[in-house]
C-alpha atoms as one frame of an Amber mdcrd trajectory, in Angstrom:
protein
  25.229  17.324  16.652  28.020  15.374  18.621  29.205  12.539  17.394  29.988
   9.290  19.994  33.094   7.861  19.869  32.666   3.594  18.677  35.148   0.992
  19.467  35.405  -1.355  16.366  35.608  -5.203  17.968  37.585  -6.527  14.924
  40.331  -3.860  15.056  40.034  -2.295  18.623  40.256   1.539  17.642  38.620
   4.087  18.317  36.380   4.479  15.089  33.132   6.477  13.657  31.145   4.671
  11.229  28.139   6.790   8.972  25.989   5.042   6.858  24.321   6.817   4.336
  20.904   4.870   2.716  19.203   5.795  -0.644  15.837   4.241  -1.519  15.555
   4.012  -5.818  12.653   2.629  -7.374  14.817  -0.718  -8.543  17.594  -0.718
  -5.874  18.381   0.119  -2.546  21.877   1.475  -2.182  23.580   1.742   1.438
  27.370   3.608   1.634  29.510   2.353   4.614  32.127   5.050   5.899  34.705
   4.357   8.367  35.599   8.430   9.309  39.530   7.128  10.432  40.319   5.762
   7.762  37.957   7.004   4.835  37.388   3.304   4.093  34.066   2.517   2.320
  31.885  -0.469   2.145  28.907  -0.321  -0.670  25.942  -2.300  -0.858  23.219
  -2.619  -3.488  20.410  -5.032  -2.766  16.253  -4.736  -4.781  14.336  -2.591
  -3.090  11.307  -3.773  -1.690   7.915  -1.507  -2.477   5.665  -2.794  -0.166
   7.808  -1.854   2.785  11.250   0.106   1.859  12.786  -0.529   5.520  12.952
  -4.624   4.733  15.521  -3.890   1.902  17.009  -0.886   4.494  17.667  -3.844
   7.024  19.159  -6.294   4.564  21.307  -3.648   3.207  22.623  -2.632   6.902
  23.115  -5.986   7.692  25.486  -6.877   4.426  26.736  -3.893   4.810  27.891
  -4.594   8.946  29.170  -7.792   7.777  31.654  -6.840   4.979  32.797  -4.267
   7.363  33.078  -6.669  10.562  31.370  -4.665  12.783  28.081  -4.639  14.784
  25.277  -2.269  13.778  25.698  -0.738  16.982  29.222   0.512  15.993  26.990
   2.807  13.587  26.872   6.961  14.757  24.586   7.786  12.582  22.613   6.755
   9.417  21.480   9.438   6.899  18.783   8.759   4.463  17.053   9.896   1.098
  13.436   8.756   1.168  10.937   8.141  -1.544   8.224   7.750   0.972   6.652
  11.084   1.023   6.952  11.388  -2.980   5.183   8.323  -3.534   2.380   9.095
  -1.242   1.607  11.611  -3.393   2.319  10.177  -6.779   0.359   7.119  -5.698
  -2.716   8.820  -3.919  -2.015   7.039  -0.783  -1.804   9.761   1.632  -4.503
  10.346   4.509  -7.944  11.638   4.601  -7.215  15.165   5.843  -9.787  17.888
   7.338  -9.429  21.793   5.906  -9.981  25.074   8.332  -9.835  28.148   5.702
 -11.462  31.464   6.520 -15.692  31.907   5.937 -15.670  32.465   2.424 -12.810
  30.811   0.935 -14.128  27.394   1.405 -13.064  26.504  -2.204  -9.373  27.967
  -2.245  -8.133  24.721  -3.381 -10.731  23.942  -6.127 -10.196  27.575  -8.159
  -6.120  27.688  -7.600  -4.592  29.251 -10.204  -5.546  30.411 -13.598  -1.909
  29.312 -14.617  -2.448  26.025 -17.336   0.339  23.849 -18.389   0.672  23.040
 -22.055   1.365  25.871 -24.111  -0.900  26.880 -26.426  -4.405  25.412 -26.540
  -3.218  23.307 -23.121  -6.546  24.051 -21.785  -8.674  22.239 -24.331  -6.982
  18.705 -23.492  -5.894  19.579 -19.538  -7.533  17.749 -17.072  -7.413  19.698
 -14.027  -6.432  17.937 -10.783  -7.922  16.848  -7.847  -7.854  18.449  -4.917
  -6.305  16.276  -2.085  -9.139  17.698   0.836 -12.913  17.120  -0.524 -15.301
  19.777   0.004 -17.063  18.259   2.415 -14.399  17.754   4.766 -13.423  21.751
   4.097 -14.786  23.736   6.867 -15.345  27.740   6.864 -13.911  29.190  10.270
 -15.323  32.953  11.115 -12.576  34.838  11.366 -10.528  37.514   9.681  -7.509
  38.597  10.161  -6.044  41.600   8.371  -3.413  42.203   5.919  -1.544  44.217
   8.688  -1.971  41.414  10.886  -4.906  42.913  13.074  -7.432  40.839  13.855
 -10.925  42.504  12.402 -13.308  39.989  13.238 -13.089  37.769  15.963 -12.838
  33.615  15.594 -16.107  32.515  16.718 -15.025  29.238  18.680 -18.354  27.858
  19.122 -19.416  27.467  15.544 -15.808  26.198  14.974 -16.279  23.416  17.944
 -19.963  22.785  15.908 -18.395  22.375  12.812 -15.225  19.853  14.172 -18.070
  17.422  15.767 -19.462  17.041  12.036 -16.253  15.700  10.891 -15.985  12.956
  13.954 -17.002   9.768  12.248 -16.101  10.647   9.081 -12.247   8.623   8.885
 -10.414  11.806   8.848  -6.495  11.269   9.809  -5.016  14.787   9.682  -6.050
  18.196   9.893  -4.890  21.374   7.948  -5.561  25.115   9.126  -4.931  27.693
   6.657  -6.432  31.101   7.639  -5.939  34.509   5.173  -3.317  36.301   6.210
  -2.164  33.956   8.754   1.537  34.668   7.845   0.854  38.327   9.088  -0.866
  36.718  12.521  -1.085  33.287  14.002  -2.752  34.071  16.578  -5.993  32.448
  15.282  -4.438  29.557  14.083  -2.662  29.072  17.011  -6.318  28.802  19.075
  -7.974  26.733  16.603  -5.454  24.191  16.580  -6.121  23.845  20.310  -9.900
  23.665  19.478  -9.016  20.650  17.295  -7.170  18.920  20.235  -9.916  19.281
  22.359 -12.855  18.204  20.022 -10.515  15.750  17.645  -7.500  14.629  20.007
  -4.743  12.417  18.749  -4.793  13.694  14.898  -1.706  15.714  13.601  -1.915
  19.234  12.678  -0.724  21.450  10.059  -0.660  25.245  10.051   0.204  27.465
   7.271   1.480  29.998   9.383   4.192  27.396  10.796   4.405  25.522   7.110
   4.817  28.740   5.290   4.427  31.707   7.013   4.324  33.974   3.506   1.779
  36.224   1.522  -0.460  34.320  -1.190  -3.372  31.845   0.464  -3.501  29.585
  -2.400   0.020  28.571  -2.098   0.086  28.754   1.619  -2.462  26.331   2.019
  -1.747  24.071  -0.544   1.674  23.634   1.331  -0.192  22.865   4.501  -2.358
  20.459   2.823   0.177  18.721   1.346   1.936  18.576   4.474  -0.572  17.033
   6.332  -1.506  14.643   3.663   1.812  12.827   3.914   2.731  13.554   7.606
   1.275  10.124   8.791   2.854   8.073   5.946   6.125   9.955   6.852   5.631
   9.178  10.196   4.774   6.089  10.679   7.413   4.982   8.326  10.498   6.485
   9.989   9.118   5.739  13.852   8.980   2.038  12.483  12.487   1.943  10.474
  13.939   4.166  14.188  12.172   0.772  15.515  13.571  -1.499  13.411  17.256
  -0.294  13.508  17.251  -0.081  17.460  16.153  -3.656  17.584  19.179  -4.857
  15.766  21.423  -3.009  17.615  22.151  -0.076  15.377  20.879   2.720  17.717
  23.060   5.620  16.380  21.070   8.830  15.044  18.586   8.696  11.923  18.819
  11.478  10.086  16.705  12.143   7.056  17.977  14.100   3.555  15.506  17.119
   2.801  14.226  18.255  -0.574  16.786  21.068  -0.729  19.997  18.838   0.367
  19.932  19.760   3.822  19.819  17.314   6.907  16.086  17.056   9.616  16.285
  14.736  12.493  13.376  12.520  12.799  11.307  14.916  14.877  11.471  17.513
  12.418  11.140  15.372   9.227   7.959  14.103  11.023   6.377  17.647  11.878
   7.687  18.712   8.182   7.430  16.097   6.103   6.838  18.456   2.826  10.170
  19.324   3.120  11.056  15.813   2.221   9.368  15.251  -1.090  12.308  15.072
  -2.808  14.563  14.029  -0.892  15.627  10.766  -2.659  17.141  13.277  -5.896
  18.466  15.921  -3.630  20.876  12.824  -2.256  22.072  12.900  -5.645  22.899
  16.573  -6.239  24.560  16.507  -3.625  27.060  13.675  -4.172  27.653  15.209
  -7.579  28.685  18.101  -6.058  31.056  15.804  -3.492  32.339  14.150  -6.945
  32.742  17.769  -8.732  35.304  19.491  -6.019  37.139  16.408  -6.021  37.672
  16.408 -10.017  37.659  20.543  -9.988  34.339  21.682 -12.001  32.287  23.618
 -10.739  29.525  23.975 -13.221  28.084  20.691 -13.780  24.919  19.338 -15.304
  23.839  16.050 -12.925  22.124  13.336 -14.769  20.675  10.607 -12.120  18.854
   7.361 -13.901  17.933   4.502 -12.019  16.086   1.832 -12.529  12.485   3.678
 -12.866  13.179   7.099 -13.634  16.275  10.439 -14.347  16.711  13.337 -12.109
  18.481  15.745 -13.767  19.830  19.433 -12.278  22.015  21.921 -12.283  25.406
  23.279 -10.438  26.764  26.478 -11.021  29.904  27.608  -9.479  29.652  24.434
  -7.028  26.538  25.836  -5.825  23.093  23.905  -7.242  20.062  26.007  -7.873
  17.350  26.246  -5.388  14.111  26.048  -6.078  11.251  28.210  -3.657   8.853
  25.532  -5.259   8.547  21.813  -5.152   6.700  19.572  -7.695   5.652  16.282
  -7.626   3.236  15.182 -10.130   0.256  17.801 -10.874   1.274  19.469  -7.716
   3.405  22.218  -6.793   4.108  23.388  -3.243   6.072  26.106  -1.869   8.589
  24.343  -0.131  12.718  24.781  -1.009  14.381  22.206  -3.024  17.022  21.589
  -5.226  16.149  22.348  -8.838  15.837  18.609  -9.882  13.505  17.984 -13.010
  12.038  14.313 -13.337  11.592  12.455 -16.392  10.303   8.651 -16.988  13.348
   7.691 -18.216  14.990   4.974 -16.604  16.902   1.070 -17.109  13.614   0.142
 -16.367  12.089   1.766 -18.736   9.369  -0.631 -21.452   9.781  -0.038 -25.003
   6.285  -0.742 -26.737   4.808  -0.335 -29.689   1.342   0.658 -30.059  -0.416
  -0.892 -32.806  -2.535   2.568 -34.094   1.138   4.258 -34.587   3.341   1.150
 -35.578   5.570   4.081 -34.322   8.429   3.431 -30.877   7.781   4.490 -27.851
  10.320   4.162 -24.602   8.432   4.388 -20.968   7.242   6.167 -18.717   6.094
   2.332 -17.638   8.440   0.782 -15.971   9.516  -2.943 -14.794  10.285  -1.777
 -11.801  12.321  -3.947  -9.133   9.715  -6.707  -9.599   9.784  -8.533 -12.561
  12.642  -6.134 -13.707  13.813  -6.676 -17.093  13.385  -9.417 -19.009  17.117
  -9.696 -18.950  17.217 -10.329 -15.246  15.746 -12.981 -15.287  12.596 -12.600
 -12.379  10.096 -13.233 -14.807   9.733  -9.902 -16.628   8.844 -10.395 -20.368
   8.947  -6.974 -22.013  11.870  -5.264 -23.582  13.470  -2.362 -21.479  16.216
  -0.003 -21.370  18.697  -2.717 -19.978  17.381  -5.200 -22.394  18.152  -2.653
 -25.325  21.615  -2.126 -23.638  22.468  -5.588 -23.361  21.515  -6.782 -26.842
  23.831  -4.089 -28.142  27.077  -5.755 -26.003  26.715  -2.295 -24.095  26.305
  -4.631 -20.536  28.520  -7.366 -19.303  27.489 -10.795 -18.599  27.301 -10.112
 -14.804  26.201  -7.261 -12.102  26.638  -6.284  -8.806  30.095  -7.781  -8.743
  28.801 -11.199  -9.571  25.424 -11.546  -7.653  23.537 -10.815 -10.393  23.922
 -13.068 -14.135  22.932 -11.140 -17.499  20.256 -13.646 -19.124  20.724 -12.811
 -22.810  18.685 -14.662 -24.560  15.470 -13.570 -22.225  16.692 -10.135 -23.248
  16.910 -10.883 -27.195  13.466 -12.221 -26.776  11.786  -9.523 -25.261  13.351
  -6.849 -27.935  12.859  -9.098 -30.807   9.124  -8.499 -30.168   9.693  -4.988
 -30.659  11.992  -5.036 -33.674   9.477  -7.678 -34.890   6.522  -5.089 -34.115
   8.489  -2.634 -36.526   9.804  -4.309 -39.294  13.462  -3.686 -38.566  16.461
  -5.621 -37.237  17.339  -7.087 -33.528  20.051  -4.879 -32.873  17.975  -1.301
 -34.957  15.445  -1.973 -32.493  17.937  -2.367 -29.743  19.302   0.965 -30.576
  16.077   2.943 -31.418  15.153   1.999 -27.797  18.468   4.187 -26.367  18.336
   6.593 -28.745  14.448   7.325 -27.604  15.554   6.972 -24.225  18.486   9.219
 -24.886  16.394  12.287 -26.123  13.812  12.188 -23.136  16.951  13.010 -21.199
  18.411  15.483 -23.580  15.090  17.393 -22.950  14.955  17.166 -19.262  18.943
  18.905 -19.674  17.461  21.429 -21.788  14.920  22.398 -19.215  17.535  22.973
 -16.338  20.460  24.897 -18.834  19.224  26.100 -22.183  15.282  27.276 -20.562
  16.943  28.782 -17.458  19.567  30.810 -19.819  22.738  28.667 -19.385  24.554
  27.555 -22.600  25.161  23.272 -21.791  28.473  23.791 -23.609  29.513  25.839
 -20.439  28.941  22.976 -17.940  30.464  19.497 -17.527  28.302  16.434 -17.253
  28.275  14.247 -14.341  26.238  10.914 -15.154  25.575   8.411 -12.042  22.749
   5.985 -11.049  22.942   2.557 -11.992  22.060   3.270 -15.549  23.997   6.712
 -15.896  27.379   6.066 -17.098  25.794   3.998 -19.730  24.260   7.047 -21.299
  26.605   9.778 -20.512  29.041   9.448 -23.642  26.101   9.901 -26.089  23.904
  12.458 -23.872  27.038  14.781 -24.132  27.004  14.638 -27.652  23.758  15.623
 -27.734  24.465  18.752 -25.170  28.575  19.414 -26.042  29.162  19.331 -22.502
  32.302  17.809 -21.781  34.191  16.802 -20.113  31.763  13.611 -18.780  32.821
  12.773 -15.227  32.061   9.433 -14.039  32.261   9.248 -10.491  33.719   6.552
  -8.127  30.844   4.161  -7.235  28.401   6.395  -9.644  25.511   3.472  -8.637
  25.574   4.534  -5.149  26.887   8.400  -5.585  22.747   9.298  -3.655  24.173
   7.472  -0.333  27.471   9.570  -1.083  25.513  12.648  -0.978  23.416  11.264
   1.966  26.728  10.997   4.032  28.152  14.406   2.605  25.383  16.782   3.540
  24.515  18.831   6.565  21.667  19.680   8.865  19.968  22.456   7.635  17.046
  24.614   8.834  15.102  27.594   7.627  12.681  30.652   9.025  10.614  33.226
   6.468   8.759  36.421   6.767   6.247  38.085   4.214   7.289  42.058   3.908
   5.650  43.002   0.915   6.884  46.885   1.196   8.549  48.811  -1.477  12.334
  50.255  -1.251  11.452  53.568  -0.575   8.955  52.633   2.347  11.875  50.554
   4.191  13.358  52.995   7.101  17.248  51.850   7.514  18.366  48.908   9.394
  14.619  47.589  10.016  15.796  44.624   7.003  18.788  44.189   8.756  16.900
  43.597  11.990  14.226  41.311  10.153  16.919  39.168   8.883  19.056  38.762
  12.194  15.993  37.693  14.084  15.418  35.043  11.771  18.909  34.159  11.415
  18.291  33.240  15.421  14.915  31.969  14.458  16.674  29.373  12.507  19.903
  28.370  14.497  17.340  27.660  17.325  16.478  24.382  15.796  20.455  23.500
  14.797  20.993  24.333  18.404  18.742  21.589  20.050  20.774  18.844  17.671
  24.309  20.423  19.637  25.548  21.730  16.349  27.742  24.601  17.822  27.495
  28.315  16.449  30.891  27.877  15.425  30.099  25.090  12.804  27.020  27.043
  11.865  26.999  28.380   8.182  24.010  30.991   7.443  22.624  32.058   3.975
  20.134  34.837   3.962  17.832  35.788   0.975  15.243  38.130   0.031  12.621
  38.170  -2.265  12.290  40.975  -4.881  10.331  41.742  -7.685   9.066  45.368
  -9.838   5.979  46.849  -7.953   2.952  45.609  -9.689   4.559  42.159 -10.563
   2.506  38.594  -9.526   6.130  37.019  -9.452   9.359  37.437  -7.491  13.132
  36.546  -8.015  15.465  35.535  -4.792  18.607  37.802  -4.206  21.227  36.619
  -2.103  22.165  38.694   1.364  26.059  39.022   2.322  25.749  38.524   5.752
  28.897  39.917   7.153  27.435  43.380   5.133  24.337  43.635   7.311  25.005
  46.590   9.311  25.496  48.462   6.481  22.853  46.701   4.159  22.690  48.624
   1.014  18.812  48.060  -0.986  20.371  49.866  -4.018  22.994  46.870  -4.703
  20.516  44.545  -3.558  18.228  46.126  -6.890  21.348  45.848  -8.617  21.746
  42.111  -8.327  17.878  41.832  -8.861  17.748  43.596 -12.007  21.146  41.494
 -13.272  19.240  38.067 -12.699  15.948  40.035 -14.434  18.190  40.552 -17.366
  19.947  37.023 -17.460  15.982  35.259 -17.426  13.741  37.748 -19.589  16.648
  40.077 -21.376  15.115  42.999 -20.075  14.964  45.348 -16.604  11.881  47.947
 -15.872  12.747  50.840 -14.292   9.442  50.501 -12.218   9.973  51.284  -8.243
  11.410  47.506  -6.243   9.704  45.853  -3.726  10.921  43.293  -1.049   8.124
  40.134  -0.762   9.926  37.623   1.551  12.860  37.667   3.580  14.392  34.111
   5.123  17.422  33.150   6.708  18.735  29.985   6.243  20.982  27.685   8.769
  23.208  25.391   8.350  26.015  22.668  10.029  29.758  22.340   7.999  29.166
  19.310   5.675  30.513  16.136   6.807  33.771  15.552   5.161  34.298  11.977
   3.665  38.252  11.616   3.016  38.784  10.968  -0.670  40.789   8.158  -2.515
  43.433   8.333  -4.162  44.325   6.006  -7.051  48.192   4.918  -7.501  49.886
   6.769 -10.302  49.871   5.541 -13.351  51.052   6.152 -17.449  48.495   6.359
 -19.900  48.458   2.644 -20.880  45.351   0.641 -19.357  46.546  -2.827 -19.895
  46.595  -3.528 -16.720  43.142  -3.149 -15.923  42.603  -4.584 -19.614  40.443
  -8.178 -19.213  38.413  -9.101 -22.499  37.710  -8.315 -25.710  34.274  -7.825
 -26.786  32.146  -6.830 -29.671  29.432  -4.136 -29.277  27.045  -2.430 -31.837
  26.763   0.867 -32.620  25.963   3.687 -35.597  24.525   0.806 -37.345  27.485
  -1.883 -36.987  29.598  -3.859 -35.382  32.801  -2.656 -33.151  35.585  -4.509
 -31.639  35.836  -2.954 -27.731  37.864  -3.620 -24.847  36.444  -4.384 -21.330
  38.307  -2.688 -18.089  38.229  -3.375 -14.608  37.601  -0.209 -12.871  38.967
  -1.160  -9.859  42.276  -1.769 -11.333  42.490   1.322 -12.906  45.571   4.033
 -11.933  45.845   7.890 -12.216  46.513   8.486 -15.540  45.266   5.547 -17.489
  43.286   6.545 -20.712  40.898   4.280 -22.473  40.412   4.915 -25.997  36.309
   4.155 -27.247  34.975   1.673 -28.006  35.418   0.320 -24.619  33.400  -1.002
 -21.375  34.408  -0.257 -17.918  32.724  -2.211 -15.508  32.129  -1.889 -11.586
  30.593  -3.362  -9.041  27.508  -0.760  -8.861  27.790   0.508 -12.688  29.170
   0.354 -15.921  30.300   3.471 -18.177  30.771   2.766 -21.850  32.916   4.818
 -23.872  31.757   5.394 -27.196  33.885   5.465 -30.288  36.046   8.683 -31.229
  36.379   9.396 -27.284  38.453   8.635 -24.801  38.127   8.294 -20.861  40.758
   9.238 -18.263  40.915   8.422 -14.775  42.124  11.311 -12.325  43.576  10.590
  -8.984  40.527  10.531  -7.304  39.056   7.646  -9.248  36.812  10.024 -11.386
  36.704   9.133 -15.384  36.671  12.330 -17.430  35.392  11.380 -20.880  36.666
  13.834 -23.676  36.530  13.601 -27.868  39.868  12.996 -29.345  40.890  15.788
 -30.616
């Protein structure tokens, strides 16, 4: 994509400004770049629920004004987005119509057989909703075959007799999902023109386009999905577009994808299941920003906001991709970073049910509205930040002074809780983090120790708001050190959102064994859709030259109902060798299951993947420094902690230098954050601005 060239009218150079925007259940957080100069400008301001552009627009405009420029001198603003997540969380998604082949009018009501739970998980499992009802599914006569020929003909007048049934009936999007459509679009293709005709104006989604691979199920629950969310989506970013151009900022929107790639509006509109994570994706990627710049490459991420933790995983500055998204009970086939969600977040209400008499730490939140108690808006119960506050872990004041600490709200709301159990003020305060603490340890586990990495191999990088605050005792838990804290850890999601790239995909469905694959016909496959994809980077300008391409295939043993994803050297295509390529397979076999069959390999899917050189954002570099701190030394405090009290030291991050190591107990306070250092530890900033966090040894 070119990039205009912006005259700034308070210094009269020739200047590019990106903003990047991240939407968090509590907070808003907006990043500021200035490209010349690598100057940054950071805003944090409440989100708003009802409508996430109002707290967008305030954001941009504090963000314009501490920079002293106009919007207009903005090139481009990139932006993680909750919206299509919470459309599907909250149920608020439209009324959509279902084409499926005669006889498999119920694909979405029998799914799959696979239960979550464990053991016994069936006896207490209630089994979602579908998101289409029956009677708005409707049976097309068709069939196309396996082989992609078509054996019975679509019968267009029954389908035009069907369609007038569902006029009336409220519907706002339609999904066509035919068997074996991924073979053969054709009959998709004509139906969808059917549906124009009889039910003009409504937006379509075909599986063949969505996810043109083998398995219906999962095929059309992608479509579904997609369609379900593609007028939320839509009419959300056409209105913020809107909004923007009217105050002047008329630079491109670009929108942050599920797996940490860059869609222009167009395409996040016509895709919009691509984007349902995008918010966490923002953050794995401005981990991995944060991680070059302090020299790790194998990282755990741990995200909490306000409302909840992302948590994922980096190996070799590469995170792990995902072939499925989830989001609640559902699961679509969509790429995405591997981010696992748990309701753990500052936010988070500590209660105390009266059958138990026994703790327990969200997944209820306070949200941006009350908040906690401690922030004075009204809220009453004791949260996360209330916990962290009655234990000294907080200062008196956040976002560099806009917001003021009210203690004693907060020492109400967890003396209810303490009082509910019997115990102390501050025993309550800490059985709050420690609960809180162990939710995340699990979610960690799930991305290293379940997926066959050892935690004590990784670092951990904490960020979020609420991050840092946890990070000393979560790598305790884990033994992954050293802890980075990044610069501006509140806002690292708009880092990412400014550090990413666009980024496009195409897939076939093979499903042919090795020995049944003539040479060069997978080296063909894969170049076409290495053009298929660079199409779509072409229309944004993004030059060949700046285009980076990833190609993939799909294996698994013959007779298996599941596949792994080996990667494809690309410069090695004209001599593409399937032995190595069963090599690799059988080496990631080993490292998930411990074992290899000597059964004949098959290729499922192939898919190339597309994308522009990330957008560089020059790093800072902190003046060099001894190891003493005093300078950025400016209270004393006392905080609580292993069941008493500690003398500890509060710093000023911002006066920090390369070099400077603060011995735990201390505080370290930001503008967006605050990272406390735990006793027995000790945090050192590197020349970058990061704070490693080690044991003393």
């Amino acid at each position: 994509m070119s990039r205009r060239r912006v005259t700034s009218r308070v210094e009269g150079a020739s200047t590019v400004y990106r903003l990047g925007v991240d939407v968090g259940g509590t907070f808003t957080d907006l990043l500021l770049i200035d490209e010349s100069s690598g100057r940054t400008h950071r805003v944090k301001t409440p989100s708003t629920p009802a409508d996430p552009s109002e707290a967008i627009l305030t954001g941009v405009a504090k963000a314009c004004a501490a920079a002293g420029i106009r919007p207009a001198d903005i090139t481009r603003v990139m932006h993680g987005t909750t919206v299509a997540t919470n459309a599907v969380l909250e149920g608020k998604g439209a009324r959509v119509a279902l084409l499926v082949t005669s006889g498999y009018r119920q694909v979405l009501q029998i799914a799959r057989s696979l239960v979550p739970g464990g053991l016994a998980g069936w006896i207490v499992w209630p089994k979602p909703e579908p998101l289409v009802d029956l009677r708005d599914t409707i049976e097309v006569r068709e069939r196309i075959g396996a082989d992609g020929s078509v054996v019975a003909a679509l019968d267009e007048e029954a389908l035009r007799s069907g369609l007038r049934v569902l006029a009336g009936r409220g519907i706002e999007a339609v999904t066509v999902a035919l068997l074996n459509a991924y073979a053969n679009d054709a009959h998709e293709r004509r139906v969808a023109e059917i549906v124009r005709e009889v039910l003009p104006g409504l937006p379509i989604s075909l599986s063949s386009v969505v996810l043109p691979e083998i398995r219906e199920y999962e095929r059309t629950m992608s479509a579904v999905v997609n369609a379900y969310v593609s007028p939320v989506v839509s009419r959300y970013l056409t209105n913020l577009a809107a909004n923007l151009r009217e105050r002047g900022a008329e630079g491109d929107l670009l929108v942050l994808r599920s797996d940490g790639g860059l869609a222009s509006i167009t395409q996040a509109a016509e895709a919009p299941v691509n984007l349902l994570i995008s918010g966490p994706a923002g953050g794995v990627t401005g981990a991995l920003w944060a991680a070059r710049l302090a020299g790790h490459g194998n990282l755990l991420t741990l995200d909490m906001g306000g409302t909840s933790t992302d948590v994922a995983l980096i190996e070799d500055f590469a995170p792990r991709i995902r072939r499925e998204t989830e989001v609640g009970h559902l699961s679509v086939r969509a790429p995405s970073v591997d981010v696992r969600t748990v309701g753990a977040g500052g936010g988070s209400i500590a209660h105390v049910p009266e059958l138990t008499r026994a703790l327990r730490v969200g997944p209820s939140s306070a949200g941006a509205d009350p908040g906690p108690a401690a922030y004075g808006h009204g809220g009453t119960e004791a949260t996360v930040t209330d916990a962290n506050v009655v234990l000294g872990y907080l200062p008196a004041a956040l976002l560099g002074g806009e917001m003021t600490l009210d203690r004693d709200a907060a020492r109400t709301a967890v003396r209810q809780v303490a009082d509910a159990m019997g115990v102390s003020l501050e025993r309550a305060a800490a059985g709050i983090i420690e609960i809180v603490n162990e939710a995340m340890f699990g979610a960690l586990r799930l991305v290293s120790v379940q997926q066959g990495y050892d935690p004590r191999d990784f670092a951990l990088i904490c960020f979020g708001g609420a991050g840092p605050l946890h990070a000393n005792a979560l790598a305790m838990l884990l033994g992954s050190w050293p802890v980075i804290i990044p610069p501006s850890p509140g806002i690292l999601n708009a880092y990412g959102d400014v550090t990413t790239q666009l980024r496009n995909e195409a897939s076939r469905t093979v499903l042919r064994q090795f020995s049944e694959i003539p040479p060069g016909e997978l080296a063909t496959l894969l170049t076409a859709l290495r053009e298929q994809a660079a199409a779509a980077l072409d229309e944004l300008q993004v030059r060949r030259s700046d285009q980076q391409v990833v190609l993939e295939v799909d294996v698994r043993y013959h007779g298996q109902g599941f596949e792994l994803t080996v990667p494809v050297d690309e410069t090695a295509l004209n001599g593409l060798d399937l032995a190595k390529i069963g090599e690799v397979f059988d080496a990631e076999h080993v490292r998930l299951f411990e074992f290899k069959l000597d059964s004949e390999r098959e290729i499922v899917n192939v898919r190339a993947i597309v994308q522009g050189v990330p957008d560089t954002v020059p790093p800072a570099e902190l003046p060099s420094g001894g190891p003493d701190p005093a300078a950025a030394r400016v209270r004393e405090t006392r905080i609580w902690f292993a069941g008493s009290e500690h003398p500890a030291w509060i710093y000023d991050r911002a006066r920090l230098a390369a070099g400077n190591r603060i011995p735990g107990p201390a505080i370290v306070t930001e503008m967006d954050s605050t990272t406390l250092v735990l006793p027995g530890h000790v945090a050192e900033a590197d020349r970058h601005g990061n704070l490693l966090i080690r044991p003393v040894r």
